[in-house]
C-alpha positions in Angstrom: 0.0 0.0 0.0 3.1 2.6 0.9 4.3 1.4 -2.4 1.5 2.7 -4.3 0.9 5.4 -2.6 4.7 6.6 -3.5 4.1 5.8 -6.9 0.4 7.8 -7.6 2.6 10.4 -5.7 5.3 10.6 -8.0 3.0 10.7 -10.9 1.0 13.4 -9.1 4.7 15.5 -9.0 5.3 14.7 -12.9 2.2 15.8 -14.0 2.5 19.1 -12.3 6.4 19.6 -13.8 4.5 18.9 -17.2 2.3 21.5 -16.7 4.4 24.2 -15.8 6.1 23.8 -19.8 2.5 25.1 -21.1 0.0 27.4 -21.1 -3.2 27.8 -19.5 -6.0 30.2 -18.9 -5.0 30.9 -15.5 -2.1 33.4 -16.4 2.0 32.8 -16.4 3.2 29.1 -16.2 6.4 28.1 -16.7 7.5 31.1 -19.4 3.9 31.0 -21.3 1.7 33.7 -21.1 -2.1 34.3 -22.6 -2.3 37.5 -24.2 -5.6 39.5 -23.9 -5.2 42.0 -25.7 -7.7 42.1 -27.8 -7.5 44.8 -31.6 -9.8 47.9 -31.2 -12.5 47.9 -33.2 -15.0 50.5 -34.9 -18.1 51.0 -34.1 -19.1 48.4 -36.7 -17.6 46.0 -34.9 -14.9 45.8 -37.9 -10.8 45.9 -37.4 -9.2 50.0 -37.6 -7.6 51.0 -40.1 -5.0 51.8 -37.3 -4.6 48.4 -36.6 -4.5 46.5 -39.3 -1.2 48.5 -40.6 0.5 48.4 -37.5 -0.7 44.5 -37.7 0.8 44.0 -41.5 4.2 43.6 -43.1 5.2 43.6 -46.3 6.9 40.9 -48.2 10.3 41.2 -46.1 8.0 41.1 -43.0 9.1 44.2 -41.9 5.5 45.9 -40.2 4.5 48.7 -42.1 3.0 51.8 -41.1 0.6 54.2 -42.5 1.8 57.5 -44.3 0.6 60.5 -44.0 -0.2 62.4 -47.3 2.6 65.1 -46.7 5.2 62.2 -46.3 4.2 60.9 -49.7 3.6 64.2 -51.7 7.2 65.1 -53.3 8.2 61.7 -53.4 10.7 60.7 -56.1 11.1 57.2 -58.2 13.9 56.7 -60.3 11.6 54.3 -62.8 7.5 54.1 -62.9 8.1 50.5 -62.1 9.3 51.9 -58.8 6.3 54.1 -58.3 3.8 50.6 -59.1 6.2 48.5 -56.8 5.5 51.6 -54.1 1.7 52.1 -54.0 1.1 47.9 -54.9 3.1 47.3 -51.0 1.3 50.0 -49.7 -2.2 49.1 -50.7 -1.4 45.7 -49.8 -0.5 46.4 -46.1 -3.3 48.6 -46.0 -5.7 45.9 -47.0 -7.2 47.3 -50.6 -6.8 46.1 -54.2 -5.1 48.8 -57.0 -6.2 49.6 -60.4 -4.4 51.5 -62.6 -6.0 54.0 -64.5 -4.9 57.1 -66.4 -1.4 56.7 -68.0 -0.3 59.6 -70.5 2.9 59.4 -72.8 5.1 62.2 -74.4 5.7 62.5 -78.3 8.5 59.6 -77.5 6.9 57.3 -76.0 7.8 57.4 -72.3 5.0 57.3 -70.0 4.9 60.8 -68.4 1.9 61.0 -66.2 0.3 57.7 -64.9 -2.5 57.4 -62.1 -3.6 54.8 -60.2 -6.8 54.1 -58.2 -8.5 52.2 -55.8 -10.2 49.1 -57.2 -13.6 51.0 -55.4 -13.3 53.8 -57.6 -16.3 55.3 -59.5 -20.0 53.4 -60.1 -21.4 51.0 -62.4 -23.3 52.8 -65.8 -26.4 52.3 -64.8 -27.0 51.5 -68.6 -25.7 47.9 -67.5 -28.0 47.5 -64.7 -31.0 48.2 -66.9 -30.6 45.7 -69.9 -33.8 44.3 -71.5 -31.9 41.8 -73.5 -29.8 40.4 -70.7 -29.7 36.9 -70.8 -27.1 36.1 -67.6 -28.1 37.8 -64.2 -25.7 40.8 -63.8 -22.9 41.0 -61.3 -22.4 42.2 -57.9 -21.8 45.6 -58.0 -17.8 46.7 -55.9 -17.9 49.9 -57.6 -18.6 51.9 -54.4 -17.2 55.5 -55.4 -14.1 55.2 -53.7 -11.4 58.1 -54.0 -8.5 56.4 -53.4 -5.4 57.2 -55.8 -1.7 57.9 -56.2 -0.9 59.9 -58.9 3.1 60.9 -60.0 4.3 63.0 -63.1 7.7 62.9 -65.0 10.2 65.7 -64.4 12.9 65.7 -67.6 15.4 68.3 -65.9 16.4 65.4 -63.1 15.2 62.0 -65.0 12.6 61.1 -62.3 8.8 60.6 -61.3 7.0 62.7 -58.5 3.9 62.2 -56.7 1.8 64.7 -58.2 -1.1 63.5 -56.0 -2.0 61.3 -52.9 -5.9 60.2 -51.8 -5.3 58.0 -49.0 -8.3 58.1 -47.4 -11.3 55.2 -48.3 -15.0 55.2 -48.0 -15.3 51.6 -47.5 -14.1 48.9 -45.3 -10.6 47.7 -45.8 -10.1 43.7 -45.7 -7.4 42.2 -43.1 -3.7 41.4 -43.4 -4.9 37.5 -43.9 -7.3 38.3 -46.6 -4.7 40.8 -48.4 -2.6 38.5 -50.1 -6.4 36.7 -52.0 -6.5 40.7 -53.5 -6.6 40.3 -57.8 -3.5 42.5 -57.5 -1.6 40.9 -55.0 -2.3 37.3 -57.6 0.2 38.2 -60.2 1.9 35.2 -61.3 5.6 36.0 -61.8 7.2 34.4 -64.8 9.9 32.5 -62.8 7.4 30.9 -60.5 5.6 29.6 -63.6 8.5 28.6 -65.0 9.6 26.8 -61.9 5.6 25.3 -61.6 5.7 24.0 -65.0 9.4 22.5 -64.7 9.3 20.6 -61.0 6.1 18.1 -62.7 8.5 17.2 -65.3 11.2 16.2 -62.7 8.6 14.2 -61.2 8.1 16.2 -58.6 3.9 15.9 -57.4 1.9 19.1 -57.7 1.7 19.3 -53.8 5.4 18.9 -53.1 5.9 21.8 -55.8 3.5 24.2 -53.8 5.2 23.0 -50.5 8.5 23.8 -52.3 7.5 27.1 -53.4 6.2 28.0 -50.1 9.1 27.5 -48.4 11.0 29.6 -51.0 9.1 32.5 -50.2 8.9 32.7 -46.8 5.6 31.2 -45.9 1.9 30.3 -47.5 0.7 34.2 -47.2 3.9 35.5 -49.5 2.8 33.0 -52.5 1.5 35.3 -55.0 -1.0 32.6 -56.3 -3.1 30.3 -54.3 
């Protein structure tokens, strides 16, 4: 019987030195603690803007925070490339999808104004909406008048682009840092990843160990640019 007792005893005294390696609800155990902080919301009930920019990162996970329109007015880019690249990582840490819009070239060719928009922007003709010969049912209307846009211009004395214009603000809800990357303009297949997809089958490689392969490349299943 003192035998047994000992031994239920001794289990009793592992159990509790297993615990303390965890977490619980009860607070700090052993180096784990619950966090209860909890991200402020609107009076919607939805995520801040606030938030979900402090809460983002951009493709070298480095968080990202919101700038304000006089840090972006003046800005400079070497290449309009640059300029895309710039408001494409800022609308995807802010949580909304880009469109590009107005683009104007010089006598020679080179692109010398170039606008782009909020994916919101504008309404639906209502022409559309009011077909008598429409066969298919129409489609949800995401035109929601948004004004949204980043606009630079081409200055010839020093070779580079300026932002001309800056609308940061929206007039709709913003989707979260999760739902970002499932943005049309965060889906861009790059050539070398379809190069890479279409060459791994032929080395026998199965579709899923290619996707696995590809998501460890990049840094996790959220940086894949396709899904």
């Amino acid at each position: 019987m003192e035998t047994s007792s000992i031994e239920r005893r001794g289990k009793m005294d592992r159990g509790v030195e297993t615990s303390k390696g965890g977490c619980s609800d009860s607070g700090y155990l052993g180096g784990c603690e619950r966090s209860s902080h909890r991200a402020p919301a609107t009076e919607s009930g939805h995520m801040s803007v606030e938030h979900m920019v402090s809460q983002s990162s951009d493709d070298n996970g480095v968080d990202m925070i919101a700038p304000r329109k006089e840090d972006v007015m003046g800005k400079e880019f070497k290449t309009i490339e640059l300029a895309e690249e710039y408001y494409m990582s800022y609308a995807k840490g802010i949580g909304f999808s880009v469109r590009k819009d107005k683009l104007v070239r010089n006598s020679e060719g080179k692109v010398c104004r170039r606008r782009w928009c909020c994916s919101k922007e504008g309404l639906r003709n209502e022409k559309f909406n009011d077909r008598s010969d429409r066969i298919r049912p129409p489609k949800a209307i995401t035109r929601e008048n948004c004004s949204a846009h980043f606009w630079v211009g081409y200055e010839k004395k020093r070779d580079v682009y300026v932002v001309r214009n800056f609308e940061p603000h929206h007039n709709h809800q913003l989707v979260t840092p999760l739902e970002s990357p499932y943005l049309q303009c965060n889906r861009v297949v790059r050539k070398s990843d379809l190069a890479q997809e279409v060459g791994m089958p032929r080395a026998l490689f199965r579709t899923c160990q290619t996707y696995e392969y590809m998501m460890d490349q990049c840094g996790g299943y959220l940086m894949l640019v396709f899904k």
